[in-house]
OpenMM code with the backbone's topology and positions (N, CA, C; nanometers):
from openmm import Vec3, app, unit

residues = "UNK UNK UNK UNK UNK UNK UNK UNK UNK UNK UNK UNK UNK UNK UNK UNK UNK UNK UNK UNK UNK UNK UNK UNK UNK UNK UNK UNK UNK UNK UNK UNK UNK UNK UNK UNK UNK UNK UNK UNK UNK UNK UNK UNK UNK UNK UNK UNK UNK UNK UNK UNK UNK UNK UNK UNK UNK UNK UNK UNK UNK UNK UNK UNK UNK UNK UNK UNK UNK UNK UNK UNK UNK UNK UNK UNK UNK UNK UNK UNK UNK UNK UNK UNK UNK UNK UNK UNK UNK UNK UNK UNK UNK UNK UNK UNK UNK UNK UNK UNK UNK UNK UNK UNK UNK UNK UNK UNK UNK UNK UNK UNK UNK UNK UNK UNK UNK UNK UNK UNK UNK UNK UNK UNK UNK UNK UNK UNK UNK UNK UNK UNK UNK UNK UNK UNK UNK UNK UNK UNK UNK UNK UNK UNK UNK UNK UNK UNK".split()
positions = [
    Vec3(8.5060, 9.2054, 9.3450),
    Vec3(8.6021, 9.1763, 9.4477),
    Vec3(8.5961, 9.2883, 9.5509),
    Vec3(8.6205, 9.2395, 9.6661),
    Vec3(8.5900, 9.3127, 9.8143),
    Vec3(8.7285, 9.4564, 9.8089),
    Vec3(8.8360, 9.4427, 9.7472),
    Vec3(8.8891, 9.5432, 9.7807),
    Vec3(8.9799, 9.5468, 9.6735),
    Vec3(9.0247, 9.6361, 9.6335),
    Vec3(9.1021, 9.6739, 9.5024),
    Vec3(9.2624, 9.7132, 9.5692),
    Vec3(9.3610, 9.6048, 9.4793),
    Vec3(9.5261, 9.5783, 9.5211),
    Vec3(9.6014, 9.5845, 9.4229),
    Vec3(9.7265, 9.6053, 9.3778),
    Vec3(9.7750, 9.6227, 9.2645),
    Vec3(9.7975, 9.4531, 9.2346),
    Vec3(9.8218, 9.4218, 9.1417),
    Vec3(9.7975, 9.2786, 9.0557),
    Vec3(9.6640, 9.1855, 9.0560),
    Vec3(9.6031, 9.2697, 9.1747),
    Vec3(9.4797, 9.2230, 9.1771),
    Vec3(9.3850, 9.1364, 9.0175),
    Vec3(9.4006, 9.2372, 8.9180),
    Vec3(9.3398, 9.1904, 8.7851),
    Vec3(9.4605, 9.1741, 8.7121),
    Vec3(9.4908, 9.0705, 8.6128),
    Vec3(9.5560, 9.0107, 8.5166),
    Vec3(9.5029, 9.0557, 8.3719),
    Vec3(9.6254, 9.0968, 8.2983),
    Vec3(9.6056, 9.1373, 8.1644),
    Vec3(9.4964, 9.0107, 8.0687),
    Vec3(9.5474, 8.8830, 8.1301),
    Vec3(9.4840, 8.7477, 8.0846),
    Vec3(9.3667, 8.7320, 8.1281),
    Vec3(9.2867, 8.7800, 8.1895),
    Vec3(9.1849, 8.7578, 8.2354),
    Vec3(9.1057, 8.6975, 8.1389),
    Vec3(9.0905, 8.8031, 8.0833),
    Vec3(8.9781, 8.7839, 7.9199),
    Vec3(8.9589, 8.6948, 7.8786),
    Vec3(9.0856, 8.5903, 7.8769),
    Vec3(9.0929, 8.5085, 7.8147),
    Vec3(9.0530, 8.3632, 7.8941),
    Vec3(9.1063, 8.4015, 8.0204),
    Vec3(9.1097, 8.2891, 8.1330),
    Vec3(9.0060, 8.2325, 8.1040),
    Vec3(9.0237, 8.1079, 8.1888),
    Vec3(8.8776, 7.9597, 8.1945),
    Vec3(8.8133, 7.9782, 8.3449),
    Vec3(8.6778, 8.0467, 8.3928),
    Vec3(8.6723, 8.0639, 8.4687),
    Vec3(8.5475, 7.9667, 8.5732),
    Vec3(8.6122, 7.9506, 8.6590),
    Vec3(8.4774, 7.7989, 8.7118),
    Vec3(8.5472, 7.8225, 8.8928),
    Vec3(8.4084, 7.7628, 8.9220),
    Vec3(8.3874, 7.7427, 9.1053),
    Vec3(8.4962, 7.6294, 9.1172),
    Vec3(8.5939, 7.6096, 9.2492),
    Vec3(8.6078, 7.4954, 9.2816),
    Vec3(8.6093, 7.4909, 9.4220),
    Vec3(8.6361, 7.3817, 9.4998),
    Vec3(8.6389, 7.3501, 9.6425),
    Vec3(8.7645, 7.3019, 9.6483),
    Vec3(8.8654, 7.3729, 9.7432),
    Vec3(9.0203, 7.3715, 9.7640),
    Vec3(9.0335, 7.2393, 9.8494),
    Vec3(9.0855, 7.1438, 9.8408),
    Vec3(9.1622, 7.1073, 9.9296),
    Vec3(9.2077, 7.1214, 10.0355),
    Vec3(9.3097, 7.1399, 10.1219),
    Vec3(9.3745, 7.1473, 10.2482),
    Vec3(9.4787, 7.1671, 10.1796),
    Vec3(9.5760, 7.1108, 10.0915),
    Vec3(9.6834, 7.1358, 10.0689),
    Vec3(9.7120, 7.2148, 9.9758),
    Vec3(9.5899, 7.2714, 9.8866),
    Vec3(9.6027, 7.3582, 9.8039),
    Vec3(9.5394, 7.5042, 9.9066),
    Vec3(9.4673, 7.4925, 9.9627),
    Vec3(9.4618, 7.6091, 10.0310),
    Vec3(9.5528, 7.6637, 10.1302),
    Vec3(9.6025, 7.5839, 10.2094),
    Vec3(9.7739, 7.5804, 10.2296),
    Vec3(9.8394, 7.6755, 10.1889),
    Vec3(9.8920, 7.6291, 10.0162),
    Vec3(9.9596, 7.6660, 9.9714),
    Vec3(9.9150, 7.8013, 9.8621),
    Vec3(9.8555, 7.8934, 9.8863),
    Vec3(9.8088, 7.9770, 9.7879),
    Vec3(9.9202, 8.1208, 9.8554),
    Vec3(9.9410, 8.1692, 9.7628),
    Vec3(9.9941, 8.2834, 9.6993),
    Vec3(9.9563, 8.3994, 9.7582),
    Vec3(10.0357, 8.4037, 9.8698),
    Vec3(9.9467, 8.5532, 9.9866),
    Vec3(9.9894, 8.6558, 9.9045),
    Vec3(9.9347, 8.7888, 9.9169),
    Vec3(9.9278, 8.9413, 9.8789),
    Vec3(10.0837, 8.9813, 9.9661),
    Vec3(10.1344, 9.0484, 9.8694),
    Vec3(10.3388, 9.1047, 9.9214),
    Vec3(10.2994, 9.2358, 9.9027),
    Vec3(10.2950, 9.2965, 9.9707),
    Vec3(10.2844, 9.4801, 9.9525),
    Vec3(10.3507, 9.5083, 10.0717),
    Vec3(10.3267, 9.6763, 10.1015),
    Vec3(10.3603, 9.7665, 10.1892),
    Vec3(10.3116, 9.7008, 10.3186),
    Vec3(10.1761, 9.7126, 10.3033),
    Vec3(10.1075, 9.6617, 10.4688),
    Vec3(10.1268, 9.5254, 10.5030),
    Vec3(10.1529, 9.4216, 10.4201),
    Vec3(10.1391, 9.2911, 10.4337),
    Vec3(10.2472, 9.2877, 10.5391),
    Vec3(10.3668, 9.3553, 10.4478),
    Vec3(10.5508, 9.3268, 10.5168),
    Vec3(10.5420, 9.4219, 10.6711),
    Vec3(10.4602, 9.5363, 10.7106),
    Vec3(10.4703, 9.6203, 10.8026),
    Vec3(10.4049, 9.5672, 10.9029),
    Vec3(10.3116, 9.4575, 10.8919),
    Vec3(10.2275, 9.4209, 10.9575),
    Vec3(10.3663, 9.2601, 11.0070),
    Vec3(10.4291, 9.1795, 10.9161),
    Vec3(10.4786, 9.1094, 10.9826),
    Vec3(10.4405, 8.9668, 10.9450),
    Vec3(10.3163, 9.0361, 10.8361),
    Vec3(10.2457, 8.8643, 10.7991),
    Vec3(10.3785, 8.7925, 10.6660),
    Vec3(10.4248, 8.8594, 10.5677),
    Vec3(10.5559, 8.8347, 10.4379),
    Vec3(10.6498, 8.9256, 10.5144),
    Vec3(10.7509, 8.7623, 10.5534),
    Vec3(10.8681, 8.8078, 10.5351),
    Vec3(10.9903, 8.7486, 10.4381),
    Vec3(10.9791, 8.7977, 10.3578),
    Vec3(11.0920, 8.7787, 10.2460),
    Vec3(11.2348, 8.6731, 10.3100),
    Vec3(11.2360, 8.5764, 10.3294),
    Vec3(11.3615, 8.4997, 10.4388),
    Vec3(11.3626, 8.3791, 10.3411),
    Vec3(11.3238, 8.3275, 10.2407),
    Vec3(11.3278, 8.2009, 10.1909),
    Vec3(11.2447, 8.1396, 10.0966),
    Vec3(11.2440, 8.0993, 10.0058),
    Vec3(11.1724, 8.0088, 9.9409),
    Vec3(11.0370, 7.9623, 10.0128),
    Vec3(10.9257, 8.0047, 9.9529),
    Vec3(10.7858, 7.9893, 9.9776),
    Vec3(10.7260, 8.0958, 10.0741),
    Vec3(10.8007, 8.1961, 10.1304),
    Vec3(10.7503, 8.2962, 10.1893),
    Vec3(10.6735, 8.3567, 10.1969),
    Vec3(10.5473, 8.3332, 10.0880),
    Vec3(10.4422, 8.3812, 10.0493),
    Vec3(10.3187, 8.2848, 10.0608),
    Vec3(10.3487, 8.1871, 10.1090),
    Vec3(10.2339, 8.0923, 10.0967),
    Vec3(10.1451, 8.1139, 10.2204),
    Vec3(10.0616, 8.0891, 10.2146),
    Vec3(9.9304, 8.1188, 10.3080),
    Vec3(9.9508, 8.0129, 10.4788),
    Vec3(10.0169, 7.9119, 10.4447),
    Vec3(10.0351, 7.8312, 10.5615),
    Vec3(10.1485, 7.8954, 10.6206),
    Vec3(10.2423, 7.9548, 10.5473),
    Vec3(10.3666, 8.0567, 10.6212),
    Vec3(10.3282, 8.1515, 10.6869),
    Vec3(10.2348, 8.2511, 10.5819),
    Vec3(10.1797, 8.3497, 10.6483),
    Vec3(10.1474, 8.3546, 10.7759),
    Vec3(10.0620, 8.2674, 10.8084),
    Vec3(9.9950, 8.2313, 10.9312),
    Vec3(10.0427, 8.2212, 11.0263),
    Vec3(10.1820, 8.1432, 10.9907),
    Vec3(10.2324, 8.1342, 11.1132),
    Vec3(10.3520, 8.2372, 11.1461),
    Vec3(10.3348, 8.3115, 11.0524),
    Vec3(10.4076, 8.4564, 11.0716),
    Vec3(10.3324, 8.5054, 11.1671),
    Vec3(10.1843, 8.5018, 11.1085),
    Vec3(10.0872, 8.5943, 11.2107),
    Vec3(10.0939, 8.5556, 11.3583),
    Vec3(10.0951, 8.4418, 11.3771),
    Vec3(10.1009, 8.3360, 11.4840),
    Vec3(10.1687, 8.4072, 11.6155),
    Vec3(10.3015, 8.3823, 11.5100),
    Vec3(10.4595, 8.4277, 11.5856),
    Vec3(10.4335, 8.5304, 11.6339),
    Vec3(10.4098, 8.6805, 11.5602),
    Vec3(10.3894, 8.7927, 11.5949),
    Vec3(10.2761, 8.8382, 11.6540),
    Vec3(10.2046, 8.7654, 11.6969),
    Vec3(10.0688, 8.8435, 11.7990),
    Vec3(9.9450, 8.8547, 11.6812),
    Vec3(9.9854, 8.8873, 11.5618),
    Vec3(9.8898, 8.9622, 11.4589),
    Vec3(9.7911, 9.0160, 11.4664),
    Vec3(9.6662, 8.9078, 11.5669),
    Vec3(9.5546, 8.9071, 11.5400),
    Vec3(9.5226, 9.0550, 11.6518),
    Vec3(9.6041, 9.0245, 11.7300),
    Vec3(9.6121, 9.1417, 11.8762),
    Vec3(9.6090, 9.3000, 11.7914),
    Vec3(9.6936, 9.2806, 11.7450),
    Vec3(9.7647, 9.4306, 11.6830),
    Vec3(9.7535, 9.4623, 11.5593),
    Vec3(9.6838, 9.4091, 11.4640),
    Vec3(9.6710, 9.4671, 11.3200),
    Vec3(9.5809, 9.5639, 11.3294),
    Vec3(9.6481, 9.6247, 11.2041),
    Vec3(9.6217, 9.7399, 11.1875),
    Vec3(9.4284, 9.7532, 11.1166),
    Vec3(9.4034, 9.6402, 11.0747),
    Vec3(9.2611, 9.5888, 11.0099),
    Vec3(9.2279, 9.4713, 11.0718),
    Vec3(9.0781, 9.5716, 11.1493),
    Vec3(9.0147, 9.5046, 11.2685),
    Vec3(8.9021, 9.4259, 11.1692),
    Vec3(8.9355, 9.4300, 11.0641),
    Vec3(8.8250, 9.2790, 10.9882),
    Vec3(8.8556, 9.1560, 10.9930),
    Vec3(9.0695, 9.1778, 11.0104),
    Vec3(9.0755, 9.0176, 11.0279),
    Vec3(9.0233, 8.9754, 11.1473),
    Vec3(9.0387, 9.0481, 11.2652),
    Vec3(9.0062, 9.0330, 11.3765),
    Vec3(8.8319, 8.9266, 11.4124),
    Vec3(8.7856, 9.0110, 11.3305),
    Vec3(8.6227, 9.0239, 11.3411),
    Vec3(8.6287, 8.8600, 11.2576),
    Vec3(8.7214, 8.8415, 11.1518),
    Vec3(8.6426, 8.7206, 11.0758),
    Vec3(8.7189, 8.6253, 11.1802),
    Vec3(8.8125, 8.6139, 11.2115),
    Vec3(8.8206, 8.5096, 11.3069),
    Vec3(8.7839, 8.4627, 11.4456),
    Vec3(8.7229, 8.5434, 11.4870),
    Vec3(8.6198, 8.5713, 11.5567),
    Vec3(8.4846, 8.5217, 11.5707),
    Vec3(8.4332, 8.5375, 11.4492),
    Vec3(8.3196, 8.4657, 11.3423),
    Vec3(8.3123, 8.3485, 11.3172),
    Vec3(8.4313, 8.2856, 11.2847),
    Vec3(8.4975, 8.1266, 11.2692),
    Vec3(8.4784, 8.0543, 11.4136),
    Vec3(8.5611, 8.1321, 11.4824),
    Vec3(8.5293, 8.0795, 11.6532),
    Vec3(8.4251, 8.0195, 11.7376),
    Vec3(8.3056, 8.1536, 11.6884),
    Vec3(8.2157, 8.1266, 11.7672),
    Vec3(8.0712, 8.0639, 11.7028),
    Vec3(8.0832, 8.0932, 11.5562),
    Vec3(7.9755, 7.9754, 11.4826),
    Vec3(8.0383, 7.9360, 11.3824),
    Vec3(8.1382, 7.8809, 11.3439),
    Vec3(8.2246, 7.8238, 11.2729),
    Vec3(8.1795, 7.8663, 11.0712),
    Vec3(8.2204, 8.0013, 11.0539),
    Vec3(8.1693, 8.0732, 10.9244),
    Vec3(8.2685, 7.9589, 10.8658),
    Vec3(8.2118, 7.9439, 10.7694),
    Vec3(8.2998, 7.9123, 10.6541),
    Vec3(8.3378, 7.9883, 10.5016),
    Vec3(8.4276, 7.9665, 10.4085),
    Vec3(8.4389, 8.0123, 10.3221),
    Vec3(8.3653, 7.9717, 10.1532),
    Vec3(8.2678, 7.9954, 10.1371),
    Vec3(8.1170, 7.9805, 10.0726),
    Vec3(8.0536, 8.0453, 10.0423),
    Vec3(8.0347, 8.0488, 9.9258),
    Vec3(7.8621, 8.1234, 9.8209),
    Vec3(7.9303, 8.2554, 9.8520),
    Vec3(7.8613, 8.3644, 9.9261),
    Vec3(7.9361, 8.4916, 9.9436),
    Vec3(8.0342, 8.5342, 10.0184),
    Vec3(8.0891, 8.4374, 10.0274),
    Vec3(8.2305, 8.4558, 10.1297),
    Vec3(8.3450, 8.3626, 10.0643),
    Vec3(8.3189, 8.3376, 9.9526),
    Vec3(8.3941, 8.2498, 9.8946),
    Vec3(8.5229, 8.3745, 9.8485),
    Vec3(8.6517, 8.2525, 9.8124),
    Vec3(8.7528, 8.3552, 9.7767),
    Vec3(8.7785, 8.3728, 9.6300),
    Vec3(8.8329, 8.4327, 9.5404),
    Vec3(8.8971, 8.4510, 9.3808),
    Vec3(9.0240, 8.4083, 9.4108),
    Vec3(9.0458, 8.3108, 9.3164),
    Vec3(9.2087, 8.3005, 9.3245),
    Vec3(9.2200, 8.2749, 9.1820),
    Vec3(9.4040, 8.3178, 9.1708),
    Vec3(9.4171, 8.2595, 9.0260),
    Vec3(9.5387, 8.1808, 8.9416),
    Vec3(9.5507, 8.1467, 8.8365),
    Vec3(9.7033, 8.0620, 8.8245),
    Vec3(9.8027, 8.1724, 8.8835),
    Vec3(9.9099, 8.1208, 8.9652),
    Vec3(10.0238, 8.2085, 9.0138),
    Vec3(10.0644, 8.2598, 8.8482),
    Vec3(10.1720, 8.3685, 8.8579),
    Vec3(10.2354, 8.4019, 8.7671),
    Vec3(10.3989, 8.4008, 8.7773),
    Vec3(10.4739, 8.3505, 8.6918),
    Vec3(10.5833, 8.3221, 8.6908),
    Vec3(10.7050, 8.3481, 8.8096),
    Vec3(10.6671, 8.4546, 8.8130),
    Vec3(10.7871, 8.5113, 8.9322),
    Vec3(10.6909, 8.4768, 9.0767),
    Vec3(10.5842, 8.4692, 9.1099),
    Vec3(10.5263, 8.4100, 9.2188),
    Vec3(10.5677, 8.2719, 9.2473),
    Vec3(10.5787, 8.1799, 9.1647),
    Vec3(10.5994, 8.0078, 9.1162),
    Vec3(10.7592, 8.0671, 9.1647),
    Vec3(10.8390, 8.1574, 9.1049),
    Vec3(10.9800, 8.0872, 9.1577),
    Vec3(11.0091, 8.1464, 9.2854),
    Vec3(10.9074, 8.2507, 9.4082),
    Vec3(10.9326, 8.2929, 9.4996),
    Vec3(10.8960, 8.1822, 9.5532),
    Vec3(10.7616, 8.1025, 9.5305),
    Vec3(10.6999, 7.9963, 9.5962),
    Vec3(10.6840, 7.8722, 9.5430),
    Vec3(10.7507, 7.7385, 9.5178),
    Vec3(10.7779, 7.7182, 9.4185),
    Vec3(10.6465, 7.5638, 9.4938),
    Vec3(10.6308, 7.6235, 9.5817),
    Vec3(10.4985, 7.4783, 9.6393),
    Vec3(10.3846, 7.5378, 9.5820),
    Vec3(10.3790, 7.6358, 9.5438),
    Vec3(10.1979, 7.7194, 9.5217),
    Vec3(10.2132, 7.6984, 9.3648),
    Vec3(10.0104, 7.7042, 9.3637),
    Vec3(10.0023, 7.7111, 9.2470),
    Vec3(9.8786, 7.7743, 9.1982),
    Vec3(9.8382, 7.8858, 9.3102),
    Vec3(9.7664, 7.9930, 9.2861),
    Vec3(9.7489, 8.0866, 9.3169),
    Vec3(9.7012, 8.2317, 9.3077),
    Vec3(9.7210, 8.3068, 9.3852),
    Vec3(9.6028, 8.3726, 9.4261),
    Vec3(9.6008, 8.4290, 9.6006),
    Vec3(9.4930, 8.4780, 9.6599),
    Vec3(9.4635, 8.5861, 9.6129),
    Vec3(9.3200, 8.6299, 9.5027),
    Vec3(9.3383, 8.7510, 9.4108),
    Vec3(9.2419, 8.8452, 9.5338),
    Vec3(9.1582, 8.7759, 9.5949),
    Vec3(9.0545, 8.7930, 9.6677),
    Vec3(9.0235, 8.7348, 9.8180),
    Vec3(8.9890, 8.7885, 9.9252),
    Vec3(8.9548, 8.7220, 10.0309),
    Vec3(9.0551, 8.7010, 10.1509),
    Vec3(9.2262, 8.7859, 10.1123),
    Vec3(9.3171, 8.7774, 10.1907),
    Vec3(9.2511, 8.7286, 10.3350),
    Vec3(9.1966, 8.8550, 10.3904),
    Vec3(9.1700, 8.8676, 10.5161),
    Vec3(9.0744, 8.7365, 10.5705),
    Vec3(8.9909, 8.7156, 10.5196),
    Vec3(8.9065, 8.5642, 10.5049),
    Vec3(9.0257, 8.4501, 10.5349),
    Vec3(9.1186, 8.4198, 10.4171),
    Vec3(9.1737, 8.3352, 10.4323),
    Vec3(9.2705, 8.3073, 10.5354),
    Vec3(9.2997, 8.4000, 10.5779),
    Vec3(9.4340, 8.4198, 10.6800),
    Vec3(9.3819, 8.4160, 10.8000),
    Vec3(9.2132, 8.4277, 10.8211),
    Vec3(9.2009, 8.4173, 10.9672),
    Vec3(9.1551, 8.2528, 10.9484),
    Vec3(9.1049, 8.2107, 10.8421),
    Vec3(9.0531, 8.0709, 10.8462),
    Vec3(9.1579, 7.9923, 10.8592),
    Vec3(9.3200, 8.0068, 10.8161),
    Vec3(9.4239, 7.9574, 10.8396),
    Vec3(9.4595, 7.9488, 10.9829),
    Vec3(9.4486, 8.0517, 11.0616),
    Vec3(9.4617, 8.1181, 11.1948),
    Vec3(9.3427, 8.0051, 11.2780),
    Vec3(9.2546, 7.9964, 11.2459),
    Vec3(9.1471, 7.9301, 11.2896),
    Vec3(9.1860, 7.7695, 11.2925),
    Vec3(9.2597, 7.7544, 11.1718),
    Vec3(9.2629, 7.5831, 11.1944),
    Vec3(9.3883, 7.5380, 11.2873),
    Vec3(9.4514, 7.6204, 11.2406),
    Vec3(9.6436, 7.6297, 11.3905),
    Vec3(9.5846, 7.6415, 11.4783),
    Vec3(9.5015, 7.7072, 11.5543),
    Vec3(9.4967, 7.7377, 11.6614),
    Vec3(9.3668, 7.5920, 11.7535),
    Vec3(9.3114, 7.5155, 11.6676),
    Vec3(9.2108, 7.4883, 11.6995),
    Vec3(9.2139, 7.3229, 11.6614),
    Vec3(9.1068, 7.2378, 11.7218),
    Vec3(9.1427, 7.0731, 11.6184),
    Vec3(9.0231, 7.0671, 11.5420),
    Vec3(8.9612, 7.1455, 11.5312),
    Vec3(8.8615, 7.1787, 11.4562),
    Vec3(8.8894, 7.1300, 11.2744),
    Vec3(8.8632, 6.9804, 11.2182),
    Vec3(8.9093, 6.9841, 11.1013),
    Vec3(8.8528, 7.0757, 11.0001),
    Vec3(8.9324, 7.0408, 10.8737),
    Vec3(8.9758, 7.1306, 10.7579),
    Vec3(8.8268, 7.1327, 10.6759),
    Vec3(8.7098, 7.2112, 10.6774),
    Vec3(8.6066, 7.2244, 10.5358),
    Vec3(8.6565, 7.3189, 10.4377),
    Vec3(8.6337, 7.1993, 10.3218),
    Vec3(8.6803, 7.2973, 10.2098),
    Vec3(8.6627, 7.4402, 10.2138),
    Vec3(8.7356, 7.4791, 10.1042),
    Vec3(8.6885, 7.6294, 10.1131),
    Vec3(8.6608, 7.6371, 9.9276),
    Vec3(8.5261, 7.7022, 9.9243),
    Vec3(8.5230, 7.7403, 9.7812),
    Vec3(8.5849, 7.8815, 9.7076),
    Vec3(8.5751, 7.8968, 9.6209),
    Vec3(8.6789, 7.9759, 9.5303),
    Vec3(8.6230, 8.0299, 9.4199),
    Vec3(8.6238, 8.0971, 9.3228),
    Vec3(8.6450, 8.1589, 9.1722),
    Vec3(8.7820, 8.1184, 9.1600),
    Vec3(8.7641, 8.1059, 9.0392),
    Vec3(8.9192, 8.0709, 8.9883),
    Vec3(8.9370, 8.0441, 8.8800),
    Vec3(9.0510, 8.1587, 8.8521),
    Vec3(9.0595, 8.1788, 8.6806),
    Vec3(9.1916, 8.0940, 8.6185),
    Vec3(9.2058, 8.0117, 8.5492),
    Vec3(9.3051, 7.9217, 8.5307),
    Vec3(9.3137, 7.9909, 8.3933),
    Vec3(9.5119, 8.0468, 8.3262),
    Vec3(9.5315, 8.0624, 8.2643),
    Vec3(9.5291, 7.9376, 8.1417),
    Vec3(9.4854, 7.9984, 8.0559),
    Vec3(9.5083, 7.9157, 7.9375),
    Vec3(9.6513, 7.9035, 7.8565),
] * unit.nanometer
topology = app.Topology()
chain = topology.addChain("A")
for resn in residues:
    res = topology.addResidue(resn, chain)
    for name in ("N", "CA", "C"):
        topology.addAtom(name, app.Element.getBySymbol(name[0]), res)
């Protein structure tokens, strides 16, 4: 994984069932954004309600607030950027890790039902990319560890 976060790895791992899949639209939607220090300073999680964490919220947190202008990590910048102008997708080495949410994620977000372990920045500009654009939805592939 591209960058090391706290919950990032699960005690369950070991055990997990681990396989490729291709997300949906409404499951990629709904995945389980990263809540830390920078996430909330930046403007992308704001704690205001039920599902506040989901990746289609996020976005349009980012939206609201300028994000892409002013973050503090000029990679999101660069991947949406990338999306724009030859339409990258999320695949083979750009694919994301996600994994079953964990309990207290499910009752912050109670529409999600996984979480972004990997690829934040990827996903949030590809989210950014489809709001902004009529450019339809290609899957996005994944790792993904489903608790047993």
């Amino acid at each position: 994984m591209r960058q090391q976060h706290e919950g990032k790895t699960r005690p369950w791992f070991s055990t997990a069932r681990w396989f490729v899949a291709r997300l949906e639209r409404s499951e990629f939607d709904r995945l389980v954004f990263l809540d830390c220090t920078w996430t909330r300073r930046e403007g992308l999680v704001l704690a205001d309600g039920p599902n506040y964490r989901i990746l289609s919220r996020v976005a349009q947190n980012a939206l609201s607030s300028g994000y892409l202008e002013k973050t503090s990590d000029p990679r999101h910048r660069k991947y949406y950027a990338a999306m724009a102008e030859c339409h990258f997708r999320l695949e083979c080495t750009s694919r994301l890790a996600i994994c079953s949410a964990d309990a207290n994620e499910l009752q912050q977000n109670p529409l999600a039902t996984y979480y972004l372990l990997d690829g934040v920045g990827r996903a949030l500009a590809y989210m950014l990319f489809l709001l902004n654009s009529s450019v339809p939805y290609e899957s996005v592939e994944a790792f993904v560890a489903e608790r047993k």
